[in-house]
C-alpha positions in Angstrom: -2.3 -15.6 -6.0 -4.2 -12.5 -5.4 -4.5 -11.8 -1.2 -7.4 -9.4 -1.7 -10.3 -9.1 -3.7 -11.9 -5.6 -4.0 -15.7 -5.4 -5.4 -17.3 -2.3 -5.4 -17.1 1.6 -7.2 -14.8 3.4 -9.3 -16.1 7.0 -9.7 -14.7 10.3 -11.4 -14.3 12.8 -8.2 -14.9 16.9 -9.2 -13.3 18.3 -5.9 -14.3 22.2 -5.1 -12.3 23.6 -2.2 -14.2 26.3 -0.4 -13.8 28.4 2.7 -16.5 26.3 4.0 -19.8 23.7 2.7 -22.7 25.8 1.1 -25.9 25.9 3.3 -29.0 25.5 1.9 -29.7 28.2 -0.7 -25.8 30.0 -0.4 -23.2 30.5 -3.3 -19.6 30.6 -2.2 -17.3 32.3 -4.5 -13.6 31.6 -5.2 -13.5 28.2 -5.2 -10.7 26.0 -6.4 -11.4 23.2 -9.2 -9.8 19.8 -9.1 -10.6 16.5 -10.5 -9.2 13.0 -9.6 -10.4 9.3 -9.2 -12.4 7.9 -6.6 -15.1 5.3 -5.6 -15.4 3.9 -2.4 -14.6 0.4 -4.1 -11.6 2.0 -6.3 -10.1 4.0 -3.1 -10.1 0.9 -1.3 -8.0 -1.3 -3.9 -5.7 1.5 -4.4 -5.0 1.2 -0.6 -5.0 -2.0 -0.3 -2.4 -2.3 -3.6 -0.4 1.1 -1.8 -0.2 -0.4 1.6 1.2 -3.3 0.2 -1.7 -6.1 -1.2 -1.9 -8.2 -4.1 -5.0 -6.9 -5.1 -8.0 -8.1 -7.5 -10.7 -5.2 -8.4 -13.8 -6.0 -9.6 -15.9 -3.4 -11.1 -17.7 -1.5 -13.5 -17.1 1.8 -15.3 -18.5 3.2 -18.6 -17.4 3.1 -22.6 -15.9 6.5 -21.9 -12.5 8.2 -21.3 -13.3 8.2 -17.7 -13.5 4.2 -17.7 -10.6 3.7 -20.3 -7.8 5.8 -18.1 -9.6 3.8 -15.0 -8.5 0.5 -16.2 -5.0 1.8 -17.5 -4.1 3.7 -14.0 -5.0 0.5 -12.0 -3.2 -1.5 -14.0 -0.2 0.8 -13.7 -0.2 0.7 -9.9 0.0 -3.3 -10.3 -3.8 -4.1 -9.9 -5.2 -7.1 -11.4 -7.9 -5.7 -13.7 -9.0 -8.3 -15.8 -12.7 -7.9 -14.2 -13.2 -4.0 -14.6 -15.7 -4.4 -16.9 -17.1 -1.8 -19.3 -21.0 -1.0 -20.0 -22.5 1.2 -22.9 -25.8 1.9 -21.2 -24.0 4.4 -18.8 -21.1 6.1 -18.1 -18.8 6.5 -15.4 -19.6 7.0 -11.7 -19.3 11.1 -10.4 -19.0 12.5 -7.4 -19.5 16.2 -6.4 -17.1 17.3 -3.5 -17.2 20.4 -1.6 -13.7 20.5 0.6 -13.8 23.6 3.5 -10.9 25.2 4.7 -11.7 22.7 7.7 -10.8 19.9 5.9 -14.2 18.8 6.1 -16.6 17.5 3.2 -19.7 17.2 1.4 -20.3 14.7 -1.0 -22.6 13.8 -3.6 -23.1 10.7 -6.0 -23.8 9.8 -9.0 -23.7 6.0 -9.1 -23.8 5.7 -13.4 -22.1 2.4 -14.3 -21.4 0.8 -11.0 -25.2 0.3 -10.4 -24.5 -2.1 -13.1 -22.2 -4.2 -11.5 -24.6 -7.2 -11.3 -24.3 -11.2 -10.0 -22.9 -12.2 -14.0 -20.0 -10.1 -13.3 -19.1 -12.1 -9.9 -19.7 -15.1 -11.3 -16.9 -13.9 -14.5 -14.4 -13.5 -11.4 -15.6 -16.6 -9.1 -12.0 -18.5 -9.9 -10.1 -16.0 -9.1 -12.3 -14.6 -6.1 -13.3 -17.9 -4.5 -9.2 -18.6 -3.9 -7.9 -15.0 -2.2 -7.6 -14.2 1.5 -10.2 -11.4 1.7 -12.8 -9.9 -0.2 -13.3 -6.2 0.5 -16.9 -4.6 -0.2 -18.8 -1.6 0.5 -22.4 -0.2 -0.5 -21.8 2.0 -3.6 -22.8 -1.2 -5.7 -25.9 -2.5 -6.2 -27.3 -4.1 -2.7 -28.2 -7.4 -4.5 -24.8 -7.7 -5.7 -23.6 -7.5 -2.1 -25.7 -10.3 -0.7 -24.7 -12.7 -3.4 -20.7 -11.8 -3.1 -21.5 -12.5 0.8 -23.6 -15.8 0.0 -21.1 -16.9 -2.7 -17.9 -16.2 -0.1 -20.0 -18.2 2.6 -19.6 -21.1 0.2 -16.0 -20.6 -0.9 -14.9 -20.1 3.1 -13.8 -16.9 2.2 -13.6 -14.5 4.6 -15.6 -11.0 4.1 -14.7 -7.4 5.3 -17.3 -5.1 4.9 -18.0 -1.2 5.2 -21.9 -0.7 5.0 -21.0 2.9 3.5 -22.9 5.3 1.9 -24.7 3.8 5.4 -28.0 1.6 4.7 -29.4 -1.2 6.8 -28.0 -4.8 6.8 -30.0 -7.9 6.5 -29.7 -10.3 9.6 -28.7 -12.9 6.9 -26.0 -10.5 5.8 -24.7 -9.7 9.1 -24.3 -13.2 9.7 -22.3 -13.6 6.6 -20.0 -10.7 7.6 -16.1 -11.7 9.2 -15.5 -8.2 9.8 -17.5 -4.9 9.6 -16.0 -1.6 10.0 -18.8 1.5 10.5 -18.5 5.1 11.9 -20.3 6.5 14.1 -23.3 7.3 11.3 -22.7 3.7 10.1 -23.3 1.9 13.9 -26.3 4.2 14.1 -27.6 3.2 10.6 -26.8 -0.6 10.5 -27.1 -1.2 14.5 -30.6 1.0 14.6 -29.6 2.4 18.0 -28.0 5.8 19.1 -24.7 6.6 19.8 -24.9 8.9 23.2 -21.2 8.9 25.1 -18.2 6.8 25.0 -19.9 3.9 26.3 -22.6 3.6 23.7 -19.9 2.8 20.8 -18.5 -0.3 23.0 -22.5 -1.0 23.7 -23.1 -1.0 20.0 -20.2 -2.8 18.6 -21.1 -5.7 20.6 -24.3 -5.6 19.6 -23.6 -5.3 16.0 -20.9 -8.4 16.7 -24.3 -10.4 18.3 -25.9 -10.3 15.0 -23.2 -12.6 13.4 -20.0 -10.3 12.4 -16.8 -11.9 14.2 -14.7 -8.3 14.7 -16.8 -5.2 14.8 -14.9 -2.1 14.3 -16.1 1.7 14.7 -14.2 4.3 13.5 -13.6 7.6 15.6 -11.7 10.1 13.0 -8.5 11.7 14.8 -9.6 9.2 17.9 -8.7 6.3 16.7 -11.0 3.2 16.3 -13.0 0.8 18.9 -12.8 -3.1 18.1 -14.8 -5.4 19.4 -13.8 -9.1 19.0 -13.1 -12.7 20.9 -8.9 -11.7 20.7 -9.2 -8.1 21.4 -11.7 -5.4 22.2 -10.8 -2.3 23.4 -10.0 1.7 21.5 -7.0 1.7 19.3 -6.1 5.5 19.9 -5.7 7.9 16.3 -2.9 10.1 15.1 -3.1 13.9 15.4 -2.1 15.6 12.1 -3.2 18.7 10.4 -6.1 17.9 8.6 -6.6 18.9 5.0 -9.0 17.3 3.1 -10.8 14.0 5.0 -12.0 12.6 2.1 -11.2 8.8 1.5 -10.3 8.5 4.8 -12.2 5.8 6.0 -11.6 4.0 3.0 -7.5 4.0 3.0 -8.6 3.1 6.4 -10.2 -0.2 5.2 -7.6 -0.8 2.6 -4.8 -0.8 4.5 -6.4 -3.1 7.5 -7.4 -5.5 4.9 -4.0 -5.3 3.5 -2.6 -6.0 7.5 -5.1 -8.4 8.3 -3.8 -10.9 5.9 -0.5 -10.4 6.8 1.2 -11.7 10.3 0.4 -8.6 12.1 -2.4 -9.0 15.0 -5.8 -7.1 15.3 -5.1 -4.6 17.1 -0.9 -3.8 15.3 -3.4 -3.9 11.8 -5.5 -1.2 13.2 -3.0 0.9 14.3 -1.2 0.6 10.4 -4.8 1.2 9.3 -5.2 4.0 11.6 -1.4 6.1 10.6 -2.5 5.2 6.6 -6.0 7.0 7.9 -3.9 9.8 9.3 -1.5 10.1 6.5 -4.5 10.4 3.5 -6.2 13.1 5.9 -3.3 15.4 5.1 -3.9 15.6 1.5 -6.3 17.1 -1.0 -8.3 14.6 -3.2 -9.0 10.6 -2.6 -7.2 8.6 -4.4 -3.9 11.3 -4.4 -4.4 10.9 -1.0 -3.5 7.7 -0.8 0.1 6.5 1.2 2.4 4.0 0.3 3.4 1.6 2.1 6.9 2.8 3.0 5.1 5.9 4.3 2.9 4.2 6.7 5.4 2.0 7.9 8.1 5.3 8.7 5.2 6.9 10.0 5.2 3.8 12.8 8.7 4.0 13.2 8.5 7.9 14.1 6.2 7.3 17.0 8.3 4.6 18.7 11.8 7.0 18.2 
């Protein structure tokens, strides 16, 4: 049976690493051209898979080389996927990434085929998605889409995890449908409509957000680790210090790998802290998906910090 259903992007990532991001109107010379896979939705069933998942993606890429070595790389790392659907209208999602010496991004998007990824194609994977453990979404997919995956997993009693990025406001109907959202600090500003001011403000807003219907609220802090707020546990989770290369992807390994531990026997806050070290492993690296750690790595990485 597959533990965890992924729906959501699989884009083509052009990586340039700079000194540091552009500003309005600047050219920076001497950059360094890469290109790998990524997607929100694809980074986060390759973590999931990595950190140890069965894992079920469902998506859509384009009738192009980009979509063909998609499907075949996926289905190499032992993903099932029989519903990563093609489309001739449109070709594979891009993304633009400028990486500074910092390790810090900027990030733009073309959605191409995943804006395609429409209520049929759900429907194609409903026997397989109405029986897993967790479905795992995010935003780069058609809004629509989302709200009928969350309606559709109401009805099967399937519990949802979702990370409202690129950010965008939530329903109150799709809050309520929500088991667990994960935002940063952007995201609880976005989806929660309030500010974030001081260290007080993120445990004010995550149990506001967790009012509107969610049953764990997590924010994400980068290198500080991440605040939960739930009935079992609420309190910060503290981060991993590591040198930071490139933070793309990180808050998407981070999802991956707490979906992965949330539907194993570990408790809230243990899956956070796995979450957390895969978080702080990817950071390290150059690229999104490259970044991704296995699960051997993550779990030595634990094992250093209790030595």
């Amino acid at each position: 049976m597959n533990k965890i259903a992924v729906i959501g992007s699989f884009g083509q990532d052009m990586i340039m690493q700079v000194s540091h991001i552009p500003a309005r109107g600047e050219t920076v010379g001497e950059g360094r051209f890469s290109q790998t896979f990524g997607g929100k939705g694809a980074n986060q069933a390759l973590a999931s898979a990595k950190s140890g998942a069965d894992v079920v993606f469902v998506s859509m890429v384009g009738e192009d080389s980009a979509g063909d070595t998609a499907i075949s790389s996926f289905t190499a790392h032992g993903i099932n996927t029989d519903f990563m659907t093609q489309t001739d209208a449109i070709g594979t999602g891009t993304a633009l990434i400028f990486v500074g010496d910092d390790g810090e991004n900027s990030i733009t998007v073309a959605p191409g085929a995943n804006y395609h990824l429409k209520q049929p194609h759900v429907d194609a994977a409903e026997a397989v998605l109405k029986k897993t453990k967790l479905i795992l979404m995010q935003l780069e997919i058609p809004m629509e889409t989302v709200e009928y995956v969350l309606h559709k997993a109401e009805t099967w009693k399937v519990p949802v995890l979702l990370n409202p990025a690129p950010a965008k406001p939530l329903s109150d109907i799709a809050l309520q449908r929500i088991h667990t959202l994960v935002v940063n600090e952007t995201e609880a500003e976005i989806v929660s409509g309030e500010t974030l001011e001081g260290a007080d403000s993120v445990a004010r807003i995550a149990l506001s957000l967790r009012a509107k219907g969610p049953e764990v609220v997590i924010v994400t802090l980068g290198a500080d680790g991440a605040y939960v707020s739930s009935d079992g546990f609420t309190g910060l989770v503290p981060g991993n210090k590591v040198d930071v290369v490139d933070t793309t992807a990180a808050g998407d390994v981070f999802c991956g790998a707490l979906s992965t531990a949330l539907c194993s026997d570990l408790s809230l806050e243990e899956a956070i802290k796995f979450a957390n070290v895969a978080a702080a492993i990817a950071v390290t690296r150059l690229g999104a998906q490259p970044s991704v750690p296995h699960q051997t790595e993550i779990e030595e990485f634990i094992a250093s910090l209790t030595s």
